[in-house]
N, C-alpha and C positions, 0 to 999 in steps of 0.2 A: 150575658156573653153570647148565646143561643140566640136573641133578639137582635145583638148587634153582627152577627155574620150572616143572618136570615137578608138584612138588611143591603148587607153588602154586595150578598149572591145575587141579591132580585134586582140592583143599582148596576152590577157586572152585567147581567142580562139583558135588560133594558139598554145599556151602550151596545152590546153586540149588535142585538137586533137591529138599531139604530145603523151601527155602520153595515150591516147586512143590507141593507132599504138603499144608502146611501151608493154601495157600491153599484147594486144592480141600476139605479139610475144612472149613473156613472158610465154603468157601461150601455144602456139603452141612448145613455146619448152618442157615445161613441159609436155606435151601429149609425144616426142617424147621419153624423161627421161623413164617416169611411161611406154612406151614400153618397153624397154629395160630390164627393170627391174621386169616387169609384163608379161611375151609373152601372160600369158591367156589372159588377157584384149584387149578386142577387140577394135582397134583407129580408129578414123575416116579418111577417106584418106586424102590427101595433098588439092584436088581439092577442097572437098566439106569443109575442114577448111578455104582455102583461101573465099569461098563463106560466110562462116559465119561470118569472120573479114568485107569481103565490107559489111555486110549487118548492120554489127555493126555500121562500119563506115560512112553507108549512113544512121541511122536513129542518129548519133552523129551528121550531118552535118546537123540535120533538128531539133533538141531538146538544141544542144545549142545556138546558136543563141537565140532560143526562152528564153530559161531560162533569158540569160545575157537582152533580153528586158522587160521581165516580172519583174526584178530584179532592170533594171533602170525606171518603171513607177511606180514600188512600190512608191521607192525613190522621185520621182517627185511627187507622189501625197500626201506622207508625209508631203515634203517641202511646198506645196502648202496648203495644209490645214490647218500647223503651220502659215503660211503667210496672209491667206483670212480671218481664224479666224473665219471659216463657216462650217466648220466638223460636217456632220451629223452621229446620232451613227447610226441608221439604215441605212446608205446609204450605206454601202455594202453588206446588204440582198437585198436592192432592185437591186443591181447589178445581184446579181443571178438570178432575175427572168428576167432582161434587159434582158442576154447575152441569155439567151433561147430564149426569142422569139424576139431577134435581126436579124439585117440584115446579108448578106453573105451568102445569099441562108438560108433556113429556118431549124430551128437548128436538126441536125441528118441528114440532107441531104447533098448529095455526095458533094455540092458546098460550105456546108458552112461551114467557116473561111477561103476560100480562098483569104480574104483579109490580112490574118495572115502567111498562108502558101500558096503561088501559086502553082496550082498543086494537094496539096492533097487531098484525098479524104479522107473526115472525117468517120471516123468511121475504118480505116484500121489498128488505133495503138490506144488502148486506154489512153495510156501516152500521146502520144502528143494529143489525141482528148484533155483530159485535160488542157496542157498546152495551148490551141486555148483559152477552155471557160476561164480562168486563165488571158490569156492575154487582151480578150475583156470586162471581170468584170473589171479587171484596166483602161484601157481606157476609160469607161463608166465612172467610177468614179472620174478619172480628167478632164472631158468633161461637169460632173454634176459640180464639186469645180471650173468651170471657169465660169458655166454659173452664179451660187450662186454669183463669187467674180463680174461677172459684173452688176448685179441686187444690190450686196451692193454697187458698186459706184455708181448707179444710185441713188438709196436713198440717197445718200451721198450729193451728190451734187444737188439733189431735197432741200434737209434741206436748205443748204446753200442760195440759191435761193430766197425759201421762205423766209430765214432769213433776207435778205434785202428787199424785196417785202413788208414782213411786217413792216419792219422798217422806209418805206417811204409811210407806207399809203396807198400802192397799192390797186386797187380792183382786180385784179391777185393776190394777198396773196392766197397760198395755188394750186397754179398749177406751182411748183415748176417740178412735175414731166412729168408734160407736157410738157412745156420746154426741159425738158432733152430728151423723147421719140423722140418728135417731129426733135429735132437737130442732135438725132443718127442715124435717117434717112440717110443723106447729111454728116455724117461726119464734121459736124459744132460745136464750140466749144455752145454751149446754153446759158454760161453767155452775147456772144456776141447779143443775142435776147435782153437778160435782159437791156444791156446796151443803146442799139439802143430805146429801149423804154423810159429809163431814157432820152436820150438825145430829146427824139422828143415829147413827150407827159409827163413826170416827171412818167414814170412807167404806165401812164393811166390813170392819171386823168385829163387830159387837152387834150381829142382826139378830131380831125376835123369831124371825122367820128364815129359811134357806135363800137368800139373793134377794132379799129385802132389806134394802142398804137404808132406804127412803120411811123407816119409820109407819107405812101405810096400814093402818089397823085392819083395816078391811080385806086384806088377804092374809090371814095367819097361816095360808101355806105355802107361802112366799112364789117361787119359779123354781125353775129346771135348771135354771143357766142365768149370769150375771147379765150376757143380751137381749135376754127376756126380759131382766126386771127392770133394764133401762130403758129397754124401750115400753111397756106398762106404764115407767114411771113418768118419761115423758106424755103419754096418753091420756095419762089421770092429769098434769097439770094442764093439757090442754081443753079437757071436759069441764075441770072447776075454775081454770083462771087465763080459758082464752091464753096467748100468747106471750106471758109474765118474761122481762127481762130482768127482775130483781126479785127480792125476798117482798119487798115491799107491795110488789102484785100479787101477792095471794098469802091476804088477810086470812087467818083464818084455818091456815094449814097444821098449825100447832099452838096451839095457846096455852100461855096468853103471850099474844104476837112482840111484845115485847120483853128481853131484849134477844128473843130468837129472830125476828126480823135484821136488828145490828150486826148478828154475830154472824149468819150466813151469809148476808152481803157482805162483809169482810170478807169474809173466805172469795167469795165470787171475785168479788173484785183485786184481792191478791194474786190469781189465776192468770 
């Protein structure tokens, strides 16, 4: 899909330029016509029209491209804000004030956008200075609708969490989102927390140790607080099993791994 609008945009492009070439000919003949026909009128030489066509040409070769991506992050951050269901009406006044005093060298200085255009020096064309802040308020604004859509799945699956925490009586009820914080760390799925506690303590209420939900022999003096030992707990599975989204990556955690393996992915996966 990404290969086939890549496609498109570079096919959109190559016609522009096409008719960009074609017009300025167009019009160099037309200069040469109204000679003809006008001796008074005074025409520009041949050298300094060809200078005007490259110069047309070289700020076409720097304004469309821009356009065509200012065009496609519109479009991306449309889609994305129909999609996350997180659209804020202010968030694109706040863009305006982001792209000022954003990065890319500091704004009105010679450097910045050159993460937009390499090369130029801002301030040399006020069109494309335009299309620089144009491009950077879109960007800001699908970078705010991504961080928004990952804060609503956090929530999301905070709810969830809790919703079973509470349903079995936990005393973790309500650190649903701890869990989730704490596992986005390590890239670890967070009901696998949930579940590892079901199986070794029934959620935390049957611990060996104070806030040692998680069965961990190696600390018989458990924590201080339930957001200590989640987050610990998550630390330890990321020391012995890298990045696990199930029971079944981290062999070894309680043996013999079967059927403790089965029965915490159950749980995970009821979650």
């Amino acid at each position: 899909m990404q290969n086939e609008k890549s496609r498109k945009a570079r096919a959109w492009l190559i016609k522009a330029l096409v008719f960009v070439v074609l017009v300025a000919i167009v019009w160099v003949c037309a200069g040469v016509v109204m000679g003809t026909e006008a001796e008074k009128v005074e025409q520009p030489s041949l050298g300094s029209t060809f200078k005007d066509i490259a110069k047309v040409l070289k700020k076409a070769s720097i304004t469309l491209p821009i356009q065509m991506r200012i065009k496609a992050i519109k479009e991306e951050a449309e889609v994305k804000a129909q999609e996350y269901a997180t659209w804020v009406s202010n968030l694109e006044e706040q863009a305006e004030t982001q792209v000022v005093a954003g990065g890319g060298g500091g704004y009105g200085e010679d450097d910045y956008g050159q993460d937009v255009v390499p090369g130029y020096h801002f301030g040399d064309d006020p069109e494309i200075d335009m299309m620089i802040l144009e491009h950077k308020k879109w960007s800001w604004i699908i970078t705010q609708l991504e961080i928004l859509k990952k804060e609503e799945d956090r929530k999301a699956m905070a709810i969830r969490i809790d919703a079973y925490l509470s349903n079995r009586g936990s005393p973790m009820t309500g650190l649903g989102y701890a869990f989730v914080v704490e596992a986005e760390k390590y890239g670890i799925d967070p009901r696998l927390g949930v579940a590892i506690a079901e199986a070794e303590s029934t959620c935390g209420k049957a611990c060996f140790a104070p806030h040692n939900a998680w069965g961990m022999l190696g600390y018989p003096s458990g924590w201080s607080s339930w957001e200590e030992g989640i987050a610990e707990h998550f630390a330890y599975l990321n020391r012995h099993f890298g990045s696990p989204q199930s029971a079944y990556d981290c062999p070894g955690y309680c043996e013999p791994n079967h059927p403790w393996m089965e029965n915490v992915d159950g749980v995970r996966c009821s979650i």
